[in-house]
C-alpha positions in Angstrom: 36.3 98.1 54.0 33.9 95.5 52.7 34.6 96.3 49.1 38.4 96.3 49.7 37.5 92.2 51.2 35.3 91.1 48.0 38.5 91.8 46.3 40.7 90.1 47.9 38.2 86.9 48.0 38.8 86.9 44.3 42.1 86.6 44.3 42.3 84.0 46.2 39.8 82.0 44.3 42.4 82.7 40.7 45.3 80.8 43.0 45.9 77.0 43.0 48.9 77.4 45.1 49.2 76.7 49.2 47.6 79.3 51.9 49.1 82.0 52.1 49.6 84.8 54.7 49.7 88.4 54.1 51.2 90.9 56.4 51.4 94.8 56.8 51.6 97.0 58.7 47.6 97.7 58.8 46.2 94.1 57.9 46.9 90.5 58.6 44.9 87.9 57.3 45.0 84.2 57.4 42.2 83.1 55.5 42.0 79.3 54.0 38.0 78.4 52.8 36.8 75.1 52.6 35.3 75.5 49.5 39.0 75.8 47.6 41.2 72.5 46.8 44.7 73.3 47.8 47.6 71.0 45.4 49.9 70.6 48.1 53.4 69.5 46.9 56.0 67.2 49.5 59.5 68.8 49.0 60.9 66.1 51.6 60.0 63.4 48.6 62.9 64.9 46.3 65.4 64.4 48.5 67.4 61.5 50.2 67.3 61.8 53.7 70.8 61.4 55.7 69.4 60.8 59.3 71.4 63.2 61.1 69.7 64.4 64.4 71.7 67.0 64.8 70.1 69.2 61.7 66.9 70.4 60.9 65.3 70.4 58.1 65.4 69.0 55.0 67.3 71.9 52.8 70.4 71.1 55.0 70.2 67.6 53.9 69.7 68.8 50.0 73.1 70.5 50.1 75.2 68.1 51.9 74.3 65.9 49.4 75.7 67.6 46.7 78.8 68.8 48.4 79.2 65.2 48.9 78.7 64.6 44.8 81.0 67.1 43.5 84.2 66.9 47.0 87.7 67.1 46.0 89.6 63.7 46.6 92.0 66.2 47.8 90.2 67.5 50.4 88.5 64.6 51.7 91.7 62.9 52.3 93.0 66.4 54.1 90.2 66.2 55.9 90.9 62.7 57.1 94.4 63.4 57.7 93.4 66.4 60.3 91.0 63.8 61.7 92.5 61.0 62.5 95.2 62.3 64.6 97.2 59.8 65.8 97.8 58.8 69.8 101.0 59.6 71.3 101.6 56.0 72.6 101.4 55.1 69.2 104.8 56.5 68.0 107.8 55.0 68.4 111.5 56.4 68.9 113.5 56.9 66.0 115.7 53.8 67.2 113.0 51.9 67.5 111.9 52.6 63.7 115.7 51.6 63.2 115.6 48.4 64.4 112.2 47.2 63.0 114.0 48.5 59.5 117.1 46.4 60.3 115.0 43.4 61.1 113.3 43.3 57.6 117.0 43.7 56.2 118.8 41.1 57.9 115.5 38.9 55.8 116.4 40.3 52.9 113.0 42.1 52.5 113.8 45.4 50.9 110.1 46.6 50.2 108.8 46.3 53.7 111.4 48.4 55.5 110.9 50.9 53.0 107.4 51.3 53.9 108.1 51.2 57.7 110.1 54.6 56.4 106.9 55.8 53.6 104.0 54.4 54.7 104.0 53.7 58.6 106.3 56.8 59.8 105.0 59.1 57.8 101.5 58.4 56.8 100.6 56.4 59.8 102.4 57.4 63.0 102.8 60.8 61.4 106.7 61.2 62.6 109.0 63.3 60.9 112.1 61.1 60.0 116.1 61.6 60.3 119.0 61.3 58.4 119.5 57.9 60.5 116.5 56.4 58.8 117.3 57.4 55.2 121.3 56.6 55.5 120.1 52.7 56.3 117.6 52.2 53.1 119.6 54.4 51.2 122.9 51.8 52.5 120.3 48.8 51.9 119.4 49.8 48.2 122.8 50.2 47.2 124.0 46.9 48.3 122.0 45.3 46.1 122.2 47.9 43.4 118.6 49.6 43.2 119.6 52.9 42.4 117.0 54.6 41.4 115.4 54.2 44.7 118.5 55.2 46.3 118.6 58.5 45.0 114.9 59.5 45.4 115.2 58.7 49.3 117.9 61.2 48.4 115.7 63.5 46.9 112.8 63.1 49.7 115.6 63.5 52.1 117.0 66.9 51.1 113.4 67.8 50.9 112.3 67.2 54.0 115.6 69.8 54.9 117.3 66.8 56.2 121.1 67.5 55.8 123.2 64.7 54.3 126.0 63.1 55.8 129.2 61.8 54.7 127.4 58.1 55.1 125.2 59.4 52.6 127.5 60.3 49.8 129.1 56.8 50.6 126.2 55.0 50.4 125.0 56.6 46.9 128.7 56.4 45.6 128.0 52.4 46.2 125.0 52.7 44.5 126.6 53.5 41.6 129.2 50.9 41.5 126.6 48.3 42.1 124.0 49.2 39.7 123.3 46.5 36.8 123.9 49.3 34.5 127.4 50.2 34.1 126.1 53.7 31.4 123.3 54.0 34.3 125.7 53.8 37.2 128.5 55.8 35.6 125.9 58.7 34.7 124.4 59.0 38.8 127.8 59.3 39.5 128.8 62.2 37.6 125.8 64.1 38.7 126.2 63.5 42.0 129.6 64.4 41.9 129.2 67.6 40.1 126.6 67.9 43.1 129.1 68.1 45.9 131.3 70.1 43.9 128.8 72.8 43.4 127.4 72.8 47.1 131.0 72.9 48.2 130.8 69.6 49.8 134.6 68.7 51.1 134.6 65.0 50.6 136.5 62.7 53.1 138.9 59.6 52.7 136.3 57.6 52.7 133.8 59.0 50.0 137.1 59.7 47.9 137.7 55.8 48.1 134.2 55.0 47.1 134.1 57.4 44.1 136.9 55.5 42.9 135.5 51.9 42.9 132.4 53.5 41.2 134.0 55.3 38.4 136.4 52.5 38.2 133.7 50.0 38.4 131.7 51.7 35.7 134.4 52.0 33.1 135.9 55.3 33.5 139.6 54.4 34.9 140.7 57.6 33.6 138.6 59.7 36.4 139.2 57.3 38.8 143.5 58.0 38.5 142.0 61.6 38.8 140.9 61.1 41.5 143.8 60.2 43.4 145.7 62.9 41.7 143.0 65.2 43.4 143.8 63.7 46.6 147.3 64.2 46.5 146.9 68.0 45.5 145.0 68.1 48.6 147.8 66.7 50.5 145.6 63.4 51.4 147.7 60.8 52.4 147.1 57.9 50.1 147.1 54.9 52.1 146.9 51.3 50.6 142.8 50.7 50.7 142.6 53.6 47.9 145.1 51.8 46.1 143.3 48.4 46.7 140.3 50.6 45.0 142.4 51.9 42.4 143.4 48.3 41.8 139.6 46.9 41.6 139.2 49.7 39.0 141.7 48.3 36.9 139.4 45.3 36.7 137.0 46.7 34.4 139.6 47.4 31.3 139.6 44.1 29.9 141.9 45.1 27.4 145.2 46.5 29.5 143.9 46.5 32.7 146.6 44.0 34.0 149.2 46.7 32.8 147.4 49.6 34.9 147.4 47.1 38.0 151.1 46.7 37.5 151.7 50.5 37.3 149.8 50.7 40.7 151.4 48.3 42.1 154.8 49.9 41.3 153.2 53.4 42.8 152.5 51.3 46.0 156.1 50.0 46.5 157.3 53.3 45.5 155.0 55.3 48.3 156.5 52.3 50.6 153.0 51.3 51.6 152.7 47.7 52.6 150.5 45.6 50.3 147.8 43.5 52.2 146.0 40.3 52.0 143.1 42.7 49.6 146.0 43.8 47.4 147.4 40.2 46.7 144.1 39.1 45.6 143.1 41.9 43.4 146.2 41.5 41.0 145.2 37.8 41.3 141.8 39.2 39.9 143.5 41.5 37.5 145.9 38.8 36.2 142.7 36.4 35.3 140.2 39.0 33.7 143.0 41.4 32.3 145.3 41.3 29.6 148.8 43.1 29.5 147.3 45.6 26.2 148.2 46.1 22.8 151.6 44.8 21.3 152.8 48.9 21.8 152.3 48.9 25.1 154.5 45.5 25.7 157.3 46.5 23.2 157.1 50.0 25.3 158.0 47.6 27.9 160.5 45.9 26.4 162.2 48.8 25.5 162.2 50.1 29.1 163.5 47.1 30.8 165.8 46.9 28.0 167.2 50.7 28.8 167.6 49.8 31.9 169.7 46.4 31.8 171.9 48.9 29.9 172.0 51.7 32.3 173.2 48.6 35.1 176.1 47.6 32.9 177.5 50.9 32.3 177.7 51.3 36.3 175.7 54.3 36.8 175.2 55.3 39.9 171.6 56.8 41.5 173.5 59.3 43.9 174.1 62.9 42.3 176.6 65.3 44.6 175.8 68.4 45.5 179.0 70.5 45.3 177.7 73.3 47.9 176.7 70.6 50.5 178.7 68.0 49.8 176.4 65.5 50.7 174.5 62.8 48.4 171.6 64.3 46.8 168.8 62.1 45.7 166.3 62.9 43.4 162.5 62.8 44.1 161.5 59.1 42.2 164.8 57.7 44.2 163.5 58.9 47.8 162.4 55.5 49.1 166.1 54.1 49.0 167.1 57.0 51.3 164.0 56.3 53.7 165.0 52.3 53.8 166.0 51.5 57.6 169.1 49.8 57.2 170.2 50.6 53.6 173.3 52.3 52.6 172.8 53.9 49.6 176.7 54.5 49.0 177.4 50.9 48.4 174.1 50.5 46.3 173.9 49.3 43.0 170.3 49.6 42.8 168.5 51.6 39.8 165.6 53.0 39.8 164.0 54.1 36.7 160.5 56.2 36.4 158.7 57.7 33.3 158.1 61.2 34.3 156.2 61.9 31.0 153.2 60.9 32.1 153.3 59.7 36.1 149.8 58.1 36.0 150.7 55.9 33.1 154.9 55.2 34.4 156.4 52.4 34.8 158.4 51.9 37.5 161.1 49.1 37.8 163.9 48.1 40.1 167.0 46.7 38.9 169.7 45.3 40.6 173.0 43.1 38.8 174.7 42.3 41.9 172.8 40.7 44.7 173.6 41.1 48.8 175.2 38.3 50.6 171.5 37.5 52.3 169.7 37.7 49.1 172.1 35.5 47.5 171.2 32.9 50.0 167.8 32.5 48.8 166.4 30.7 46.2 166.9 32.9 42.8 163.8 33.3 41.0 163.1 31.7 37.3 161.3 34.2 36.5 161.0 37.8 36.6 158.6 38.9 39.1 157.3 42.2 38.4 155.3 42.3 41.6 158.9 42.2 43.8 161.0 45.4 44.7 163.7 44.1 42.6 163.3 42.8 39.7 165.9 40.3 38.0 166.6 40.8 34.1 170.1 39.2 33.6 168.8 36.3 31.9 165.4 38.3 30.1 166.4 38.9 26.4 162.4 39.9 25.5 159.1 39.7 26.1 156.9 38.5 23.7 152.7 38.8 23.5 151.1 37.1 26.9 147.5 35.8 26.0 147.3 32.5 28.2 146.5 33.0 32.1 149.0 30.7 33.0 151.7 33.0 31.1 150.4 35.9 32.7 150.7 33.8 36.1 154.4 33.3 35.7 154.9 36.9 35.0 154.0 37.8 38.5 155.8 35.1 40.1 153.8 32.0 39.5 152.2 29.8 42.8 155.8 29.2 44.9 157.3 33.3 44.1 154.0 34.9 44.6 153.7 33.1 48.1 157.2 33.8 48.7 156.7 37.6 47.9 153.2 37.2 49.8 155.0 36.3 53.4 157.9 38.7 52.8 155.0 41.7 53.5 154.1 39.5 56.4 150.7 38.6 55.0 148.7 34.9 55.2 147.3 33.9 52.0 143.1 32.6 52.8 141.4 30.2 50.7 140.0 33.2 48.7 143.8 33.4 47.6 143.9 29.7 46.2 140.6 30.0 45.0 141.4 32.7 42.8 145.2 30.8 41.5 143.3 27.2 40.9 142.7 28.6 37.5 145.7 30.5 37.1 148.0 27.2 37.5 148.9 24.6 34.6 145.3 22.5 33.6 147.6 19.5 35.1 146.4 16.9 37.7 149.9 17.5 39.1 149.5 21.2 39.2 146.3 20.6 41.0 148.1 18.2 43.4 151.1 20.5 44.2 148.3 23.5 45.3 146.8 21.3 47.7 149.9 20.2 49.5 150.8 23.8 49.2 147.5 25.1 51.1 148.0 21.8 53.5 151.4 23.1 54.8 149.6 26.7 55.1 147.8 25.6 56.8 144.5 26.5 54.8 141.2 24.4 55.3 139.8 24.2 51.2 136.1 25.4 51.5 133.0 23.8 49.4 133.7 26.7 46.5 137.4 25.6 46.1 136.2 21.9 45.6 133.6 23.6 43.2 136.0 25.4 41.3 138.4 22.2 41.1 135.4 20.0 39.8 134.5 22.5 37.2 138.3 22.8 36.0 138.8 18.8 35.4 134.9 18.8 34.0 136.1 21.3 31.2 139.3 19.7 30.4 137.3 16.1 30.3 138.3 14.7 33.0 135.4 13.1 34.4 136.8 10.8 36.7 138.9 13.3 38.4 135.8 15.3 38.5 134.1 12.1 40.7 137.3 11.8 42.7 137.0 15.2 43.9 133.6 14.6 45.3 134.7 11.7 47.0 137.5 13.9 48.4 134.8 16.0 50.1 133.1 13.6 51.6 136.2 11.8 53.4 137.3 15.5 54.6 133.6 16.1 55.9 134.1 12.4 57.9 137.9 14.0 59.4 136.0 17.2 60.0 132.9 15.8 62.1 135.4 14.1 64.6 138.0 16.9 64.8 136.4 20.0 64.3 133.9 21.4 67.2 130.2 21.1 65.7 129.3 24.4 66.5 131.8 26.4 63.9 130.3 25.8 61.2 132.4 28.0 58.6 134.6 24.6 59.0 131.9 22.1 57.8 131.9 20.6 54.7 128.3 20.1 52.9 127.4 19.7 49.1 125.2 23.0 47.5 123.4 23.7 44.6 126.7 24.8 42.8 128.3 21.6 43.7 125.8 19.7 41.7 125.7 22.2 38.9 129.3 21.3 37.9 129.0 17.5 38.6 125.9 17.7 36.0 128.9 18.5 33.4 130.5 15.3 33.9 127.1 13.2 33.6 127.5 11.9 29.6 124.8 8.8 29.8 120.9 9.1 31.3 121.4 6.8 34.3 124.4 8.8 35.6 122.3 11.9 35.3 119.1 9.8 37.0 121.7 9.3 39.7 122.5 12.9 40.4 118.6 14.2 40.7 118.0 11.5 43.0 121.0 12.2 45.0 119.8 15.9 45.1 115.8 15.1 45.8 117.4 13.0 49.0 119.7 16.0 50.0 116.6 18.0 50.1 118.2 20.6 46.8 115.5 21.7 44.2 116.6 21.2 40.9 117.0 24.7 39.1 117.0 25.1 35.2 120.6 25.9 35.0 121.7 22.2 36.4 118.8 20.7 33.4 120.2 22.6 31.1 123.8 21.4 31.7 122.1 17.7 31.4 120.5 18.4 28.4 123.3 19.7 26.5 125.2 16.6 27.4 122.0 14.7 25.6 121.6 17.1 23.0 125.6 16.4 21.7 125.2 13.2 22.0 122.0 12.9 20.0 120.7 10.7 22.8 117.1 11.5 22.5 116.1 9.1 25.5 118.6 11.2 27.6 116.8 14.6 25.9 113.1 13.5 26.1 113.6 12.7 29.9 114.8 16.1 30.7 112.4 17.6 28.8 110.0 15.9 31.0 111.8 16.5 33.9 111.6 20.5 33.3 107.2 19.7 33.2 106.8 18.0 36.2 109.3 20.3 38.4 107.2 23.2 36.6 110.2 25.1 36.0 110.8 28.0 33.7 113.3 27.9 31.0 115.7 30.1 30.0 116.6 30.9 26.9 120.1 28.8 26.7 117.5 25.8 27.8 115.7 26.5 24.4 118.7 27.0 22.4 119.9 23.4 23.2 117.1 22.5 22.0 116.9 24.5 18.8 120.1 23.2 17.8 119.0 20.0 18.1 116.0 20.3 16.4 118.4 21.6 13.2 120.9 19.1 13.5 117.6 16.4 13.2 116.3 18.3 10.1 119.6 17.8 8.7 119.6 14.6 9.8 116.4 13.2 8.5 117.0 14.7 5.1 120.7 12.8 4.5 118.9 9.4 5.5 116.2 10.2 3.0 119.0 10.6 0.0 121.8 7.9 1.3 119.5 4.9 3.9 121.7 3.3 5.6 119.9 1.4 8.7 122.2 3.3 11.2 120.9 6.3 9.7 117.6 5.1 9.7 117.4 4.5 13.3 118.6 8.6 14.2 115.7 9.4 11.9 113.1 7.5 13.6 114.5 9.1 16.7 115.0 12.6 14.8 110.9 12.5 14.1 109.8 11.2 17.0 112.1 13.9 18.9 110.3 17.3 16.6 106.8 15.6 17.3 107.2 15.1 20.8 108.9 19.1 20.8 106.5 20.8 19.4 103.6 19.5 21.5 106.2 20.1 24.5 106.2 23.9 23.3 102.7 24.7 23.9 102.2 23.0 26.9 105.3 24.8 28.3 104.4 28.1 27.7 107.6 29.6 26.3 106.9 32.6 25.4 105.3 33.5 28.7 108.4 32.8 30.8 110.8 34.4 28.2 109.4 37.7 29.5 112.2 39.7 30.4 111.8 40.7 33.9 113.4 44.2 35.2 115.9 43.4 37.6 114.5 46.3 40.0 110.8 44.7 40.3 111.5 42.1 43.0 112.6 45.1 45.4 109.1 47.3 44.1 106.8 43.8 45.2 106.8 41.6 48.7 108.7 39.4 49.5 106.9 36.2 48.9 106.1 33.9 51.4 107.8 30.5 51.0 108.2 27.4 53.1 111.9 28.1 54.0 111.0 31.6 55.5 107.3 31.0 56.6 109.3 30.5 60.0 110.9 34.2 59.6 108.8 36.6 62.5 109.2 40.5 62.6 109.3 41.8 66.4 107.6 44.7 67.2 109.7 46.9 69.4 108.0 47.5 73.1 107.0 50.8 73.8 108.0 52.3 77.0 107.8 55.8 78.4 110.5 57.0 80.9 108.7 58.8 83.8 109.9 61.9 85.4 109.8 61.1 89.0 112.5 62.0 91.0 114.1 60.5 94.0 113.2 62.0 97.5 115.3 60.9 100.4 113.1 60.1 103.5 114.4 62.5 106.5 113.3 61.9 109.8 
């Protein structure tokens, strides 16, 4: 036993480690002698200590810390998502959400009701949505044409197994027609089409009408007839607001879209729908952005009208007789003369010709040689008025090319027939109506004069866009005096108004805007008239914008007046406005006109030349320091027209009033009433 202790003495003297304690099952000896140095190593002084009392130890510690190095992002933001649960008083109803949502709409702020939808419902408040919610942005985005957004709030929507609605379809169809891409537009529309096709999605009268004003507004007329000719195999009635749509598609062929209008038009009359004030004013449209097509298509025309003045004097009647009734038989394009209340077809000489070749494209025409007793008593028409049931061609030997807007004017009546065919469908012209003829009517001041007493005994109050209009019209024709007559106009009607009119309806009032001011620039020629107009703005409390300095520097730049040049170019500097690049183009052309300039006064001196060269030079040196101090190239950045709705709205003085109401949370309690018995 002592031999076995010697040993084990010796072994401990060979260690330079910490005591040690050795069990078994026959021994146990703790032994530590003074005479041995024990290196005694600190583990704790490795490690960074986290000052949690609830663990023990430091080899806890040591791993938490390097769970906490090498953590998934992922999982830590799990983790704080499962954590931070939020309260129940802290949601709100979903048409509580709706109105917040509508609040930052009616402000025009786009990107903070979307987050009310992405960032507070769902990440904060933790509420699942509806199709409520996502039918307004998705409505909101596609009035001002974002549609990108609108269809990934589609996408998020379907997967969130939301079902859409048919205010959904509607609201992306719009989308569509109002994106600032009409290639962009036209291709969302196909998909999404082709969508509700495949799903088996029946759509209704009103997504039908929208599909049509966005394939008709993105150029593809031919699906939008299509269509309509889907409608009518599905025995949809076609009322007169999808013709109004048809008719607004018709807008976008430049080229013959006038002729397409007109073949509607004769489809309307023919499916005896009533035209309404929309109708009137979307051939007005049509007949100022549209042209009647290629010579073909008018000597096509020609030819028809022609066949048909011959077909009247040859007597041939409409009616065929059925020998095994007996009774008139009339065929399917000659329908709406048996349906007339009070018509006897008998005694008609009407003829009514169609082109059955091709029915989208026809042409349909009335005739008529002899006139009832009660028509006679009117006042004959001039001119042929394609837009009218009938349709006088006695005195029509052909129809040459129409290019001019007033020529295209007469051939639907001009101001008096198209009013006079306007009240025989019972419908009020508006000022949009004159609006839209001011520059459909001769470039006369007598013209002019005739459509004011014409809206004066329509009784039609002329708004601050129709004086607008009327200013811009004389400005363009030169006549600037007319131009300042008209504003003097304004301000006696605004006197008139104040003392008649009730203060409080204000569509009534007259009171200059921006665009009032942005036409009167054209008619300041000289410095001190254009002087006038920025201090007449500056008192109105209007910011000058770079359009209205770019009118007045053109004006200069014509003129050569570099006075009248140098003090806009000024102006743009202190205002700290950006320009545009028609601003700069002025400009540039100047700039070559004084290089060309300098270098004939340098070959043939003459002292008048002499003088624009001393003003050429002092113009280029004064322009190119104005360059760099300007900054061109930083505000010629093109900006995406998308990025104002992807960044708030900013804060400005005019809205710094503007205050979002948060809806009051309330909690309905389920007590019931007990009736106190005795």
């Amino acid at each position: 036993m002592a031999h076995r202790c010697l040993r084990l003495l010796q072994v401990i003297r060979n260690r330079t480690s910490i005591p040690c304690i050795f069990k078994s099952t026959s021994i146990s000896t703790n032994i530590e002698p003074k005479s041995i140095k024990i290196n005694q190593i600190k583990t704790e002084d490795n490690f960074t200590y986290l000052d949690d009392p609830d663990q023990f130890g430091t080899l806890t510690k040591s791993v938490k810390v390097i769970e906490d190095e090498f953590s998934d992002p992922g999982d830590v933001q799990e983790q704080e998502y499962i954590q931070n649960n939020p309260l129940p008083n802290q949601k709100l109803t979903t048409k509580q959400y709706a109105d917040l949502i509508k609040q930052y709409l009616s402000h025009k702020r786009l990107k903070e009701a979307i987050n009310v939808l992405e960032v507070r419902m769902l990440t904060v408040d933790r509420v699942k949505p509806e199709n409520y919610i996502y039918n307004i942005l998705i409505g909101a985005c596609a009035e001002v044409g974002y549609t990108k957004k609108a269809f990934k709030l589609f996408n998020d929507m379907k997967k969130r197994a939301l079902k859409p609605t048919g205010d959904t379809y509607t609201c992306l169809f719009h989308a569509c027609s109002n994106s600032p891409w009409a290639k962009d537009g036209l291709l969302h529309a196909k998909n999404l089409r082709s969508l509700m096709i495949e799903k088996g999605i029946e759509p209704n009268l009103t997504n039908y009408n929208a599909m049509i004003k966005a394939f008709g507004r993105c150029g593809d007329i031919a699906t939008a007839f299509q269509i309509v000719d889907e409608m009518i195999s599905k025995k949809i009635k076609i009322r007169v607001h999808t013709l109004n749509h048809l008719l607004h598609a018709c807008i976008s062929d430049k080229e013959s879209g006038l002729r397409h209008a007109l073949v509607v038009w004769r489809k309307m009359l023919r499916m005896r729908e009533k035209p309404n004030l929309f109708s009137f004013n979307l051939m007005l449209r049509c007949v100022k952005d549209c042209n009647l097509g290629s010579k073909n298509d008018i000597e096509e025309l020609v030819c028809l009208l022609r066949e048909h003045i011959a077909i009247g004097s040859r007597h041939v009647e409409v009616m065929q007789i059925d020998a095994s009734e007996a009774k008139p038989h009339i065929s399917d394009d000659n329908k709406i003369l048996q349906s007339l209340p009070g018509k006897n077809i008998e005694n008609s000489n009407e003829i009514i010709v169609s082109d059955k070749n091709n029915d989208r494209d026809s042409v349909n025409i009335t005739i008529t040689n002899n006139l009832s007793k009660h028509t006679q008593v009117e006042d004959r028409r001039t001119v042929p008025n394609l837009l009218s049931k009938i349709v006088q061609m006695q005195q029509v030997l052909s129809l040459q090319e129409v290019h001019s807007v007033q020529d295209k004017f007469a051939i639907v009546g001009g101001l008096d027939d198209f009013l006079k065919e306007m009240q025989i469908y019972s419908v009020k012209p508006d000022i949009k109506t004159f609006t839209q003829m001011l520059p459909l009517i001769d470039n006369t001041p007598e013209a002019e004069n005739h459509l004011l007493e014409t809206m004066k005994t329509q009784g039609i109050r002329a708004d601050i866009d129709f004086y607008n209009n009327l200013i811009k019209k004389r400005c363009l024709r030169t006549d600037y005096d007319g131009a300042f007559a008209v504003k003097d106009l304004v301000e006696e009607e605004c006197k008139i108004r104040n003392k008649k009119i009730h203060p409080l309806k204000k569509k009534f009032r007259l009171k200059f805007n921006i665009m009032t001011y942005g036409v009167l620039a054209l008619a300041c020629r000289t410095k001190e008239s254009a002087d006038k107009l920025l201090t007449e703005m500056n008192e109105n409390k209007l910011k000058v914008n770079i359009e209205i300095l770019g009118t007045l520097l053109k004006n200069g730049a014509m003129n050569m007046d570099f006075e009248y040049v140098l003090y806009m170019m000024e102006k743009v500097k202190e205002e700290n406005i950006k320009v545009n690049e028609a601003f700069l183009k002025h400009l540039e052309t100047l700039s070559d006109r004084c290089t060309k300039r300098i270098a004939q006064a340098q070959t043939t001196p003459t002292p008048s030349a002499n003088a624009v060269m001393r003003g050429s030079k002092n113009f280029m040196k004064v322009y190119k320091t104005w360059l760099k101090d300007v900054n061109v190239y930083e505000h010629l950045k093109p900006e995406h027209p998308w990025q104002q709705f992807e960044e708030t709205y900013p804060e400005t003085v005019q809205r710094s009033n503007v205050e979002i109401k948060e809806p009051k949370r309330f909690y309905k309690r389920n007590r019931k009433f007990v009736q106190y018995k005795l």
